[in-house]
Structure formats: C-alpha cells, structure tokens
C-alpha positions, 0 to 999 in steps of 0.5 A, a space after each residue: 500500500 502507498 503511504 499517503 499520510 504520515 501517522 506522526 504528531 506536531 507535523 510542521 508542514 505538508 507539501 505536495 509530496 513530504 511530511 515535515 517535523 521539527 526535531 529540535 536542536 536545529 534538525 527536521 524530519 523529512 518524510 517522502 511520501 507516496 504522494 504524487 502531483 502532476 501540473 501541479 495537483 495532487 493525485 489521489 492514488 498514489 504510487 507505492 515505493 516513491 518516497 523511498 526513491 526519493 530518499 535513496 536517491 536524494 541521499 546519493 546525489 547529496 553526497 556525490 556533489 557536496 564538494 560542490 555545495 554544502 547541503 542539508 542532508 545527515 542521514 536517512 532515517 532507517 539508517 542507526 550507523 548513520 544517525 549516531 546518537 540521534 538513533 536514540 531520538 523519541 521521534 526517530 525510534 517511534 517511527 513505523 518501518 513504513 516510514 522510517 524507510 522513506 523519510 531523511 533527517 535533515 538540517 533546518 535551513 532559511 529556505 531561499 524562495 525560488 525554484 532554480 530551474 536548469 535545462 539542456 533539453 527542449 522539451 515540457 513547459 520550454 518546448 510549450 513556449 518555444 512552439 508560441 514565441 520561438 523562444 524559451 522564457 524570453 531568451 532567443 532559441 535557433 529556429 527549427 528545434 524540436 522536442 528533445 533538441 539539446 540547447 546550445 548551452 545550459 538554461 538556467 530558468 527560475 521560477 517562483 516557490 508557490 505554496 499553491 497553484 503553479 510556479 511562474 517563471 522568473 526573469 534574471 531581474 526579477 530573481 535579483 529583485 527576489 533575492 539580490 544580485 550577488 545570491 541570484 548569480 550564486 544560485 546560478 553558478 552552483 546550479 549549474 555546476 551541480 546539474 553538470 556533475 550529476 549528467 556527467 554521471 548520469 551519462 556514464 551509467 546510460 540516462 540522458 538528465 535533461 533538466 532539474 530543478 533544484 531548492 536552496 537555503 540558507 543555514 548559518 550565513 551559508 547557502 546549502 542545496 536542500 529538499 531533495 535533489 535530482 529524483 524522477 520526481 524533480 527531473 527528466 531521466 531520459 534512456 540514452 539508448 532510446 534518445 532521438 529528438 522529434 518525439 517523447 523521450 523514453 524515460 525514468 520519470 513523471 512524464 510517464 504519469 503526466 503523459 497518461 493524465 494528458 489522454 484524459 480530456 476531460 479533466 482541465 488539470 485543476 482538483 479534483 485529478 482523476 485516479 491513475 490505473 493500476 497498470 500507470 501505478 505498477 509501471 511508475 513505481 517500475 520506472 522510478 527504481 529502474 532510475 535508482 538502480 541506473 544511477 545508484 548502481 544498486 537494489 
C-alpha cells in the first residue's frame, strides 16, 4: 500500500509530496511520501515505493556533489550507523518501518524562495513556449528545434516557490529583485555546476538528465542545496539508448504519469485529478527504481 499520510504528531508542514517535523536542536524530519502531483495537483492514488526513491536517491546525489555545495542532508532515517546518537531520538525510534524507510533527517535551513530551474533539453513547459514565441522564457532559441533538441548551452530558468497553484517563471531581474544580485548569480553558478556533475554521471551509467530543478537555503550565513535533489520526481531521466529528438523521450520519470493524465480530456488539470490505473501505478513505481538502480548502481 502507498503511504499517503504520515501517522506522526506536531507535523510542521505538508507539501505536495513530504511530511515535515521539527526535531529540535536545529534538525527536521523529512518524510517522502507516496504522494504524487502532476501540473501541479495532487493525485489521489498514489504510487507505492516513491518516497523511498526519493530518499535513496536524494541521499546519493547529496553526497556525490557536496564538494560542490554544502547541503542539508545527515542521514536517512532507517539508517542507526548513520544517525549516531540521534538513533536514540523519541521521534526517530517511534517511527513505523513504513516510514522510517522513506523519510531523511535533515538540517533546518532559511529556505531561499525560488525554484532554480536548469535545462539542456527542449522539451515540457520550454518546448510549450518555444512552439508560441520561438523562444524559451524570453531568451532567443535557433529556429527549427524540436522536442528533445539539446540547447546550445545550459538554461538556467527560475521560477517562483508557490505554496499553491503553479510556479511562474522568473526573469534574471526579477530573481535579483527576489533575492539580490550577488545570491541570484550564486544560485546560478552552483546550479549549474551541480546539474553538470550529476549528467556527467548520469551519462556514464546510460540516462540522458535533461533538466532539474533544484531548492536552496540558507543555514548559518551559508547557502546549502536542500529538499531533495535530482529524483524522477524533480527531473527528466531520459534512456540514452532510446534518445532521438522529434518525439517523447523514453524515460525514468513523471512524464510517464503526466503523459497518461494528458489522454484524459476531460479533466482541465485543476482538483479534483482523476485516479491513475493500476497498470500507470505498477509501471511508475517500475520506472522510478529502474532510475535508482541506473544511477545508484544498486537494489
């Protein structure tokens, strides 16, 4: 069964898809559900083994690029050897199996309001808006690009952070405005050396990321990258066996769930969303281990 809520008490906020509880002592309890969204509505059936995806392979991206940047990330919640003495917290040993399994401790950061937004590949909200105007978010595109053309170079496309209803893009003026010139050009340069560390090795292990979106906070006057980082849920995993622009890529990720809700005429992507088939179900719990096991290299 998917673990559509967490059973735990004094919850400190509920997003679309984590649980989040205050540990004290500077310290959060981050619980990835089972939960999914999609145009940005949840969907009321959710997809069994998600959150523990999302953990894994938050956990691994963590480490692989904190030479770059510092990040939040202490120890996925099942893991005793990890956690220390925080193994013996109250919350932490209360937790049901369930949801230790899916859930990090995390450290408690000023979250710095904006979705930092990197892509190498036309296609989704870009291709949309390329199609319209011929460019990508105001910024000049060659003619004659296709779904799936690679960019001449990374974009770097901010949106804002919205509590409810949909992220809307953010200018480089608008972001500086937001958060001042100095910290916008510095979530530009860590977001992009971030996301070229993860496609160098994403590409080595035979999947194409073609964009992300990355959050970032603030924890003792340093900026570190913080929610989770480079999942199915937050990317585009593209299988570079099958890459050829012109079309839909085959994928590791929610485009698969997204494509499935755009058959659905009926609905005009506002609450309620209809129910995902079992089969959508099975084969998106499928897609997203199969990202893990490419990029992690295990399970």
């Amino acid at each position: 069964m998917p673990l559509l809520d967490t059973p735990l008490p004094n919850r400190l906020y509920r997003g679309k898809v984590r649980d989040t509880y205050d540990l004290g002592g500077g310290l959060l309890l981050m619980v990835a559900t089972d939960r999914i969204s999609a145009f940005d509505v949840v969907l009321p059936n959710g997809v069994p083994d998600k959150g523990r995806v999302l953990s894994l392979l938050s956990k691994f991206w963590f480490e692989q690029t904190r030479e770059i940047v510092p990040n939040h990330f202490v120890a996925l919640a099942d893991d005793p050897g990890a956690l220390g003495s925080l193994a013996g917290h109250p919350v932490i040993q209360s937790l049901p199996t369930e949801v230790a399994r899916q859930a990090m401790v995390v450290q408690r950061a000023e979250r710095i309001d904006a979705e930092c937004v990197v892509r190498a590949y036309l296609t989704g909200s870009a291709l949309a808006d390329y199609n319209a105007t011929g460019t990508v978010f105001g910024e000049p595109m060659p003619p004659g690009l296709v779904d799936g053309s690679k960019f001449p170079g990374l974009m770097f496309t901010p949106t804002t952070k919205a509590e409810v209803g949909h992220d809307e893009p953010l200018t480089a003026e608008e972001l500086a405005g937001l958060v001042g010139a100095d910290t916008a050009e510095t979530l530009r340069s860590l977001s992009f050396a971030v996301f070229q560390r993860a496609h160098d090795i994403a590409a080595e292990r035979g999947i194409i990321i073609a964009d992300t979106k990355f959050e970032f906070g603030v924890r003792d006057g340093e900026i570190i990258l913080i929610d989770e980082v480079l999942t199915p849920d937050s990317s585009r995993f593209w299988d570079a066996e099958g890459y050829a622009p012109g079309k839909s890529q085959p994928n590791f990720d929610k485009q698969f769930v997204r494509d499935w809700l755009l058959t659905q005429k009926d609905w005009n992507r506002t609450p309620p969303a209809p129910s995902l088939p079992d089969d959508i179900v099975q084969k998106t719990t499928e897609r997203y281990w199969e990202a893990y096991r490419r990029l992690a290299g295990d399970n």
